[in-house]
C-alpha positions in Angstrom: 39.9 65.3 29.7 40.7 64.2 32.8 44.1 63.6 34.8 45.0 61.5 37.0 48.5 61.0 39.3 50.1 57.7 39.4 51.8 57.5 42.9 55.4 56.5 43.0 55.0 53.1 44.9 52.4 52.0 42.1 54.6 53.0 39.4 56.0 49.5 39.0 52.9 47.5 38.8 51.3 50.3 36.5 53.5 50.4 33.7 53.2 46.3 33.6 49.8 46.3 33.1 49.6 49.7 31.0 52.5 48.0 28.6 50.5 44.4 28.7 47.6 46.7 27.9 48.8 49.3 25.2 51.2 47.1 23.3 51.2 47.5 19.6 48.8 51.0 20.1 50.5 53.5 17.4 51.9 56.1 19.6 53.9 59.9 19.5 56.6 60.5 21.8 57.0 64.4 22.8 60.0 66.1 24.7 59.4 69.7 26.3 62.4 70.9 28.4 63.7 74.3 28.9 67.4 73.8 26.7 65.3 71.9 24.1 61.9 73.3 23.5 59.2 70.7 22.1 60.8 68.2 20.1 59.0 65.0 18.4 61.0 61.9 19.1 58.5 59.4 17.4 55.8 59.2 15.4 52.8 56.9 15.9 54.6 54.2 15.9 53.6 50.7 17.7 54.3 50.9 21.2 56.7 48.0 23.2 56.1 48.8 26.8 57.0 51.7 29.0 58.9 50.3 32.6 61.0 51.3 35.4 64.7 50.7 36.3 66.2 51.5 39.5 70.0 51.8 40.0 72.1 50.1 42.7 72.7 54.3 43.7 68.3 53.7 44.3 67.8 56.6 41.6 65.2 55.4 38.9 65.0 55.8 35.6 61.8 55.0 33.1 62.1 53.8 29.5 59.4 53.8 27.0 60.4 51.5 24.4 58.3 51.9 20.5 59.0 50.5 17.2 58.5 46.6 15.8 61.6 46.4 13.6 65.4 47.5 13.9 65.0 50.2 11.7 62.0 52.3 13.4 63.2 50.9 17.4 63.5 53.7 19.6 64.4 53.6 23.0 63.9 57.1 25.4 64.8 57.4 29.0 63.8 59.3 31.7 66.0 60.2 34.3 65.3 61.1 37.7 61.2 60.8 36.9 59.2 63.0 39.3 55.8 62.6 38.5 53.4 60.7 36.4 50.2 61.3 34.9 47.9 59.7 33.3 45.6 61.3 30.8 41.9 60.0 30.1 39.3 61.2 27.0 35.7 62.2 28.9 34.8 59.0 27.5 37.4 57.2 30.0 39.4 56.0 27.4 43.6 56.6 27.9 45.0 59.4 25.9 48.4 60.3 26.7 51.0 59.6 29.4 52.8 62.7 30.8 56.4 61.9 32.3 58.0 65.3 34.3 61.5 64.6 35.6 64.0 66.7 37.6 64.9 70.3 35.6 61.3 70.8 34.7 61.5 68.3 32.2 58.4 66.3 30.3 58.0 63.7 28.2 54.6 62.9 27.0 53.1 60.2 25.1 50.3 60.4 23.4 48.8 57.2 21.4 45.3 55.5 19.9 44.7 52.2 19.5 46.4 50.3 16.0 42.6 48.7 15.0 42.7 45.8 12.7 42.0 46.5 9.4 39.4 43.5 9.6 37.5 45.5 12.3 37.5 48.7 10.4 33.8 49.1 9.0 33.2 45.5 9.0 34.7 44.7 5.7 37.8 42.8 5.5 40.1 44.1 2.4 40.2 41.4 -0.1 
């Protein structure tokens, strides 16, 4: 695996094209922080977009937004985001997105690609 550190002024153009690129991949949404342990916030479920906000106070925030219908939508923030990496297979394919933020925080999110079932083996499911 490799890692690789997306640097702060790049964060905005990154997350368009990684969204434009990763909509609808099934993804998992991990929390690891000190006063919560590891907690699971989503399950492989089709990703919307990851982007940034920035307050009029000029702190920033990032949300990752998953979920196609009402029912499975779920919206995380990141406050005061630190650093973020981006994780790569040996192959060069993306693997996960690692979010630290301030109080030693991480988010991580880890996804593969939703393949249509018409490209899976070749045979289309009658």
């Amino acid at each position: 695996m490799q890692t690789q550190e997306i640097p702060r002024q790049e964060w905005n153009s990154f997350f368009d094209s990684f969204s434009r690129q990763h909509e609808g991949w099934l993804a998992t949404l991990e929390v690891f922080g000190s006063d919560v342990g590891a907690q699971e916030e989503a399950h492989e479920l089709p990703l919307e977009g990851v982007s940034v906000a920035s307050e009029a106070d000029k702190s920033e925030s990032i949300a990752i937004n998953m979920g196609k219908t009402p029912e499975d939508h779920i919206s995380h923030t990141i406050t005061k985001p630190q650093h973020v990496w981006l994780e790569k297979t040996d192959d060069g394919a993306d693997a996960a997105l690692e979010i630290e933020s301030a109080g030693d925080s991480k988010t991580l999110l880890r996804f593969r690609s939703a393949v249509p079932p018409e490209l899976v083996d070749g045979v289309v499911a009658e």
